[in-house]
N, C-alpha and C positions, 0 to 999 in steps of 0.2 A: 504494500500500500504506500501511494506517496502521497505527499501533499505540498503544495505550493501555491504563492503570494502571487499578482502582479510583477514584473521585472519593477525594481526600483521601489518596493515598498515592503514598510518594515510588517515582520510578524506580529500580529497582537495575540489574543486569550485562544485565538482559534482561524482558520482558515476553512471559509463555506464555499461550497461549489454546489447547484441546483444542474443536473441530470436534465436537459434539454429535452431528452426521450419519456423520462419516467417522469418528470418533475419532480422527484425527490432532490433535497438537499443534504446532500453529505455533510458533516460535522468531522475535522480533525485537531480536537484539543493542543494547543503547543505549548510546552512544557514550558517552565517559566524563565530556565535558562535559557531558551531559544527568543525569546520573547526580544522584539527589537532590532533582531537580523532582516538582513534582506538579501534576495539575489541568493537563494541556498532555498534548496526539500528536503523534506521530512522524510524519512521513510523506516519503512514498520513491517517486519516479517512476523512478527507474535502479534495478532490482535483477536479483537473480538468485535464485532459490531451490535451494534445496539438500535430498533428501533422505536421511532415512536409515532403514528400514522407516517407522515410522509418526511418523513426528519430519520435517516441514520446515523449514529454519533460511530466516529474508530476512537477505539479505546486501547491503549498500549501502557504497558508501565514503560514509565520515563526511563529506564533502562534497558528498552526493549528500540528506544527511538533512534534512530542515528542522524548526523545531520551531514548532506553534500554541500559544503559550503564551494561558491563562485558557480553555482547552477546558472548553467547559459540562458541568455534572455530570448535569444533566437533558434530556430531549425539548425543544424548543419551537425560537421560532425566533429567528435571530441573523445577525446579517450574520457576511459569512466574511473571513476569513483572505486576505490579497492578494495572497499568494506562493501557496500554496496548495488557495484554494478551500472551506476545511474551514471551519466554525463556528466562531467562538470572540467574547468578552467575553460583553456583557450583552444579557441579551433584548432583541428589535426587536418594531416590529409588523408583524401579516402582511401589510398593505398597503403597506408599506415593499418598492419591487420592487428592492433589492439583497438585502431580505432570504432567506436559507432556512432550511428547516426542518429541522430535527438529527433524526435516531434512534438512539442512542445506546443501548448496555447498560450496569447500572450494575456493571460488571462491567470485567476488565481483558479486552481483545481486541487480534489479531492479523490481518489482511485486507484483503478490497479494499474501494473505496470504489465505493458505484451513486450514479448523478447522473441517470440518466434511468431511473426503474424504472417499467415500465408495472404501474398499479394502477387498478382499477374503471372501467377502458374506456379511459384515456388515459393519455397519458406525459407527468408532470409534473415538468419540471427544477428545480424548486426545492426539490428535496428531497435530505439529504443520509443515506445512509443509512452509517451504519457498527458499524450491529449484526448483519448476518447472517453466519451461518456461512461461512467461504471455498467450503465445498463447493458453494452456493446458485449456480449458472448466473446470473453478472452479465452476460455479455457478454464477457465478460474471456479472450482469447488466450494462451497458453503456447505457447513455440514452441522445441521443443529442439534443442540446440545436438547440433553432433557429437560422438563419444565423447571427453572430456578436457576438455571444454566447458563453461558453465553449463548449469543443469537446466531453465532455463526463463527466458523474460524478457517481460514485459509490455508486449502492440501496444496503442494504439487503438482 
């Protein structure tokens, strides 16, 4: 799961993104150290999500969050992030094969990340997408817990 600001704006208490498709609004709490960064994602392999009618909160303990700091404001391509996996510094070039290529809105968003999206016949992992709507069929598992439980947690 990642989450990200507008290019050039600080994080506040949370980072909301509304699902164009579903109309739901994501919710991704930012930890209070992250609080005031700009230009950097969140991103969250342990979570749980939470709803409540048309409102999902991600929920992560703040040790479970990591932060890409220098998250590119634009498309192109970039070597990633070590921990992570995500984009981030200054443009690469595209024969550089640690390189990938970002898709990015210039927009604040809340979702998942696709790493292997099949487009125009083939499925190319160098591609990092984290502009599509959550609702968009990643591949992505939810798997609910028993009643008292988390609402959902992220396979594989």
């Amino acid at each position: 799961m990642v989450a990200y600001s507008k290019p050039g704006e600080k994080l506040g208490e949370s980072i909301k993104y509304t699902d164009s498709e579903s109309k739901e609004t994501w919710e991704f709490p930012v930890p209070a150290k992250f609080r005031g960064m700009k230009d950097c994602a969140l991103v969250a392999e342990k979570y749980r999500l939470f709803r409540d009618g048309m409102d999902v909160i991600v929920v992560a303990d703040d040790k479970d969050i990591k932060i890409v700091k220098d998250f590119p404001s634009k498309n192109g391509w970039y070597k990633t992030d070590k921990v992570t996996g995500i984009s981030s510094g200054k443009e690469a070039e595209e024969r550089d094969k640690d390189a990938r290529y970002l898709y990015r809105g210039d927009f604040g968003r809340v979702g998942p990340v696709a790493r292997n999206y099949f487009s125009y016949g083939y499925y190319n992992r160098r591609y990092v997408y984290v502009s599509y709507w959550p609702s968009n069929r990643l591949g992505v598992l939810g798997v609910k817990d028993s009643p008292g439980g988390a609402a959902a947690e992220k396979k594989e």
